[in-house]
C-alpha positions in Angstrom: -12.2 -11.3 -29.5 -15.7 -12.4 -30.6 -17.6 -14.1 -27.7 -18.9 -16.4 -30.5 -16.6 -18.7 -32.8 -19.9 -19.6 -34.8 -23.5 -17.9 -35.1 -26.0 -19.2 -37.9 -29.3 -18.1 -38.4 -31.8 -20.3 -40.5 -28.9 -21.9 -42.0 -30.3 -24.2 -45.1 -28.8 -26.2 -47.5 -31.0 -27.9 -50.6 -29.8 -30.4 -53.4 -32.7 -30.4 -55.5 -35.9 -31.8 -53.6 -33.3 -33.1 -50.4 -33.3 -30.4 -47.9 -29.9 -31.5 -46.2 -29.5 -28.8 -43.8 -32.9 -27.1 -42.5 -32.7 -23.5 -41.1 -30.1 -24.2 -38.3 -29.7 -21.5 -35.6 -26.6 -22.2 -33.6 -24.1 -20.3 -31.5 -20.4 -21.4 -30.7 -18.9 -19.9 -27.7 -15.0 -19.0 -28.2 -13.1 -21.5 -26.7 -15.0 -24.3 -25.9 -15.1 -28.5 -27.3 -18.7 -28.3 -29.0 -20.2 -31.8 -30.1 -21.8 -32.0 -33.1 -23.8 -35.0 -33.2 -25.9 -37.4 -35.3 -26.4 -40.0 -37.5 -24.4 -40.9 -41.1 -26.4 -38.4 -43.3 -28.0 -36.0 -40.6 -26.5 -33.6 -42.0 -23.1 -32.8 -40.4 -20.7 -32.5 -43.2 -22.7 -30.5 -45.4 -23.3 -27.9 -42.2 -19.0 -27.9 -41.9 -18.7 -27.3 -45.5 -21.0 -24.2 -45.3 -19.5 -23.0 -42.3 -15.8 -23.4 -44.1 -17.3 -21.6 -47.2 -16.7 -24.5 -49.5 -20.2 -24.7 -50.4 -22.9 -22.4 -50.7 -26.2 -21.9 -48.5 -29.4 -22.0 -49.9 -31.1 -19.9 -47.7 -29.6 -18.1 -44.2 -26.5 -16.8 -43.0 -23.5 -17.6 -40.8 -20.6 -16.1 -39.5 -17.7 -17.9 -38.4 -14.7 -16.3 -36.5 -16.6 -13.1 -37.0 -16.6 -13.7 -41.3 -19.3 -14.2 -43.3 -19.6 -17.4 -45.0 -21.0 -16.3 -48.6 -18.0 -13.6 -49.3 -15.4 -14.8 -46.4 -14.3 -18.5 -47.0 -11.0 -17.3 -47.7 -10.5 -15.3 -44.4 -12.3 -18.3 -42.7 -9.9 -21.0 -43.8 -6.7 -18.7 -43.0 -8.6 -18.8 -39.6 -9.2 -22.5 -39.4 -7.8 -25.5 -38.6 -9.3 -28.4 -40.4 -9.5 -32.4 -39.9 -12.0 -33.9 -42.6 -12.6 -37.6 -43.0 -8.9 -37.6 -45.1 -6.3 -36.8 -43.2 -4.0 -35.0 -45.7 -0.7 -36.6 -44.7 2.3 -37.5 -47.5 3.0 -41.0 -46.3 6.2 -41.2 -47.9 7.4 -38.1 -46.3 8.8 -37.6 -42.8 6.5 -36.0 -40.2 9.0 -33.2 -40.2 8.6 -32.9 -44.0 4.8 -32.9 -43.8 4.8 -30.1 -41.1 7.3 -28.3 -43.3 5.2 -28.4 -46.3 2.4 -27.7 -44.3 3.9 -24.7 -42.6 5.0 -23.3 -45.7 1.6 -23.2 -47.1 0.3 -21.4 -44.3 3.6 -18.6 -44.8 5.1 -19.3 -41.5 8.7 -17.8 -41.4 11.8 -20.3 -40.8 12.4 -19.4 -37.4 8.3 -20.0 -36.6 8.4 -23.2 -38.4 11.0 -24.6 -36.7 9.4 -23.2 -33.0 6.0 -24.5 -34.2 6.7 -27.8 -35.3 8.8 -28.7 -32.3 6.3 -27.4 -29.8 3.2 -29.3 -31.6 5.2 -32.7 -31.7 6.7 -32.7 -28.2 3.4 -31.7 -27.2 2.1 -35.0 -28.9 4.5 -37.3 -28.1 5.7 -37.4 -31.5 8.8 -35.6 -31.1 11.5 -38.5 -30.8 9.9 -39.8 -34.2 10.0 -36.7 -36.5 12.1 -38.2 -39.0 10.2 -41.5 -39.4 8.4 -41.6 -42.4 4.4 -41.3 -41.9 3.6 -44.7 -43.7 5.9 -46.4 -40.8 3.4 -44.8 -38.1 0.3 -46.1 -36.5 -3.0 -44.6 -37.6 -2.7 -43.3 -34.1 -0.3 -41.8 -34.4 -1.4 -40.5 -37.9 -3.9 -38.8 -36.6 -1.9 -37.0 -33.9 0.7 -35.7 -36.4 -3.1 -34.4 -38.6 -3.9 -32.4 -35.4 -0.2 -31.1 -35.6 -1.0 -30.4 -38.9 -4.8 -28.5 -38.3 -2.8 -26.8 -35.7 0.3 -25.3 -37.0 -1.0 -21.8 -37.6 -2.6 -21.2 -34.1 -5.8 -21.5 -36.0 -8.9 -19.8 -33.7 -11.1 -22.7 -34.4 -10.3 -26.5 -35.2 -12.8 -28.3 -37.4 -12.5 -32.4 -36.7 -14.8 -34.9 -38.3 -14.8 -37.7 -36.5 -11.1 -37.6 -35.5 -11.2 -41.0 -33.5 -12.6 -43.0 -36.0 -11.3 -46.4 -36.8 -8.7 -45.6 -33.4 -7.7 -48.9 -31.2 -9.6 -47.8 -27.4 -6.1 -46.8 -26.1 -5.0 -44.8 -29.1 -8.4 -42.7 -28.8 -8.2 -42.4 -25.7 -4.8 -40.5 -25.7 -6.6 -38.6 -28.9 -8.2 -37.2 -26.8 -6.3 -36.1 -23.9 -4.1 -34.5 -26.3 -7.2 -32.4 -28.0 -7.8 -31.2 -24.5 -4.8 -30.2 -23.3 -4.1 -28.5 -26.8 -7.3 -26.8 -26.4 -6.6 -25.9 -22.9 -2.8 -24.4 -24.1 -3.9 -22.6 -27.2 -7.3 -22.0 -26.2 -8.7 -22.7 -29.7 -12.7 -23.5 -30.1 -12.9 -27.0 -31.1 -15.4 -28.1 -34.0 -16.3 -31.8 -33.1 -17.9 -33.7 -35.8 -19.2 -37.2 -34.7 -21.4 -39.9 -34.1 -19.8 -41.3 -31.0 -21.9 -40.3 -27.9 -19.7 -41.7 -25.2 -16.6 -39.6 -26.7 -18.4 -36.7 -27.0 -19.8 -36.7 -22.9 -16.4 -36.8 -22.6 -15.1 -34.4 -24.2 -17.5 -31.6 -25.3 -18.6 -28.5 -23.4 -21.9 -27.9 -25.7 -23.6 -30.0 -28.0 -25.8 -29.9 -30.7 -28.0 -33.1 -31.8 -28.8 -33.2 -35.6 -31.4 -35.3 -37.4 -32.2 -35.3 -40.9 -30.7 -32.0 -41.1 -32.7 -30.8 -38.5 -31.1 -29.1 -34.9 -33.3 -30.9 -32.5 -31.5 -29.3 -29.1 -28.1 -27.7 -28.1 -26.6 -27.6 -24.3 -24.2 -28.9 -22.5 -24.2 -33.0 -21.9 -25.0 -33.1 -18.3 -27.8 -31.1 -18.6 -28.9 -33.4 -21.3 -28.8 -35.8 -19.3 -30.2 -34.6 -16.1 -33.2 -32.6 -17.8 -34.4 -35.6 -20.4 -33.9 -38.9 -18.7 -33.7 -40.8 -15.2 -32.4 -43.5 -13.9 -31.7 -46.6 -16.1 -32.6 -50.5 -15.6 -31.0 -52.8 -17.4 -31.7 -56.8 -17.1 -29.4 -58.9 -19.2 -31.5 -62.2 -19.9 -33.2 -65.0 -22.0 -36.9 -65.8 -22.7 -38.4 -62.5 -22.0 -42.3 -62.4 -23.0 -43.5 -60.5 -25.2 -46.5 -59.5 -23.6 -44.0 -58.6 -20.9 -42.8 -55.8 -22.8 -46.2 -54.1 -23.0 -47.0 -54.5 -19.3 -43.9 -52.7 -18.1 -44.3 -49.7 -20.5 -48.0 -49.3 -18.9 -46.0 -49.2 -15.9 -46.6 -45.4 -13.9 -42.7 -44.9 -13.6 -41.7 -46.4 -16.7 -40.5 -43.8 -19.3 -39.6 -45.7 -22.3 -38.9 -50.0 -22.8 -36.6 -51.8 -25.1 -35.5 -55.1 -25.9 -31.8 -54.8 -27.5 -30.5 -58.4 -28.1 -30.7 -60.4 -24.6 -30.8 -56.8 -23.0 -33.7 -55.1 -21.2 -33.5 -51.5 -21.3 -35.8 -49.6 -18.9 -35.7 -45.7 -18.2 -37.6 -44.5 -15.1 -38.8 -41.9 -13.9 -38.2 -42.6 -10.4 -35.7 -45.5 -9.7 -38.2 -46.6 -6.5 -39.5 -48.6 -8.7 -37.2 -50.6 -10.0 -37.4 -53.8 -7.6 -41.1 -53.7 -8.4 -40.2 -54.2 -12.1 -37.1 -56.6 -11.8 -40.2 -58.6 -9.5 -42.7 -58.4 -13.1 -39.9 -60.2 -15.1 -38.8 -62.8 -12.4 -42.7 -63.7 -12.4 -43.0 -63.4 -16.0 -40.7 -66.8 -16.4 -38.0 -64.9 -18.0 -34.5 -66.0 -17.2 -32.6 -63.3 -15.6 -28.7 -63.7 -15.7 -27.6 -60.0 -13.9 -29.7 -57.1 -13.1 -27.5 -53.1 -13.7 -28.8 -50.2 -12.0 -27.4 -46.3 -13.4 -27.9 -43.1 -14.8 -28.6 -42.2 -17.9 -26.5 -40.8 -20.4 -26.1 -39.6 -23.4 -27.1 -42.2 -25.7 -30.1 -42.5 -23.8 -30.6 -38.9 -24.9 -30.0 -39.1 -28.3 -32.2 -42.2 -28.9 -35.3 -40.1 -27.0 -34.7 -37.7 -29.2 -34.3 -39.0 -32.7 -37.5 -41.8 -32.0 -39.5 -38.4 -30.9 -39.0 -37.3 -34.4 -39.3 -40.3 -36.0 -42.9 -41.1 -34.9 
């Protein structure tokens, strides 16, 4: 088996004058949850619909699963398991019915169907309520029954964009122990498109952090986390000054300073400090209501990252 699930070398995609995707170079262990993260129009879905060989690169190459995207997509999508922003479900058909179909397509045999569906739902938690028609179900538990789906052919990789979206806290939450543990059981690379950080600390072994189509850096969240940032102040309040603002970023340990709603956000480099700062906004007459001390993590990453490229 290829070490790699995914390798791309100055991967580029242009419409015209937008340059959508800009000579990515990326590599996918086999068997890992890889984050791939960014904004609404980084860049993301374009990069999965090369990699799927649905649409063609402008410049570069990729292989995925060990196929080449520009003469493979076929042998890639046998390969694959996909989740795009649709989830592909018949509403008006059973969740039986749509594995059924589903199965079919992908030329299981009767006696693998049958094994596969049952293991995929029972594994889920869906079992008891095969024969309920989809529309009846929860979006929860819509999306469960669309992993089902991705995963009925023991696919080698799993494509999901944004899989939690739209999710109540609970449902997502049991999204994702059940990507996990299927990940962990099938041992299938997992493809994680999205745009929520906290999930993806969670959940990912590697990430990638993508910004108008640019790959800004790729490894794993902690190091992230340890490497780029340091200990976090946060101050909720009222009346901060503004001048206030400027004096604490002039500050020796201050690494950056924001002001998000009532919220004073401080990264430092060393978290010695922070009593002499919380002192400098006490004396600056703002009205402090609670004072947080913790690490940083990755949203404090991200944000570094993408305002480095912005200015």
């Amino acid at each position: 088996m290829n070490d790699y699930s995914i390798i791309t070398e100055n991967l580029t995609c242009s419409f015209g004058d937008l340059l959508a995707v800009d000579h990515i170079n990326l590599q996918v262990p086999a068997g890992i949850v890889f984050g791939f993260l960014g904004q609404n129009g980084a860049g993301k879905t374009t990069t999965i619909r090369m990699l799927l060989g649905l649409l063609e690169q402008s410049e570069g190459e990729a292989r995925v699963l060990g196929f080449d995207i520009r003469n493979q997509g076929q042998e890639i999508r046998e390969n694959t398991g996909a989740l795009m922003e649709h989830n592909g479900l018949y509403e008006r058909m059973t969740a039986l019915e749509n594995l059924e179909y589903f199965a079919r397509i992908y030329r299981l045999s009767q006696v693998e169907r049958k094994k596969r569906i049952e293991e995929l739902l029972t594994h889920l938690s869906l079992w008891d309520r095969r024969n309920d028609f989809v529309s009846t179900w929860s979006k929860g538990m819509r999306q469960k029954l669309a992993v089902a789906r991705s995963m009925l052919h023991h696919p080698r990789l799993v494509i999901l964009d944004e899989p939690t979206s739209g999710l109540d806290p609970l449902a997502a939450i049991e999204l994702r122990e059940d990507l996990l543990s299927l990940k962990e059981k099938e041992g299938t690379t997992i493809f994680l498109n999205t745009h929520n950080l906290p999930e993806a600390e969670k959940l990912c072994n590697l990430v990638g952090i993508i910004h108008h189509g640019r790959l800004l850096t790729v490894a794993p969240p902690r190091e992230l986390v340890m490497k780029d940032t340091g200990p976090v102040l946060q101050i909720v309040g009222n009346s901060f000054p503004h001048e206030l603002l400027n004096q604490i970023e002039q500050h020796p340990a201050v690494l950056s300073v924001e002001l998000v709603e009532n919220v004073l956000h401080i990264r430092l480099k060393d978290k010695k400090a922070a009593n002499e700062l919380i002192a400098l906004v006490a004396q600056s007459g703002a009205e402090i209501e609670t004072i947080n001390h913790g690490a940083a993590d990755l949203e404090d990453v991200f944000v570094k990252l993408v305002q480095g490229e912005e200015q």
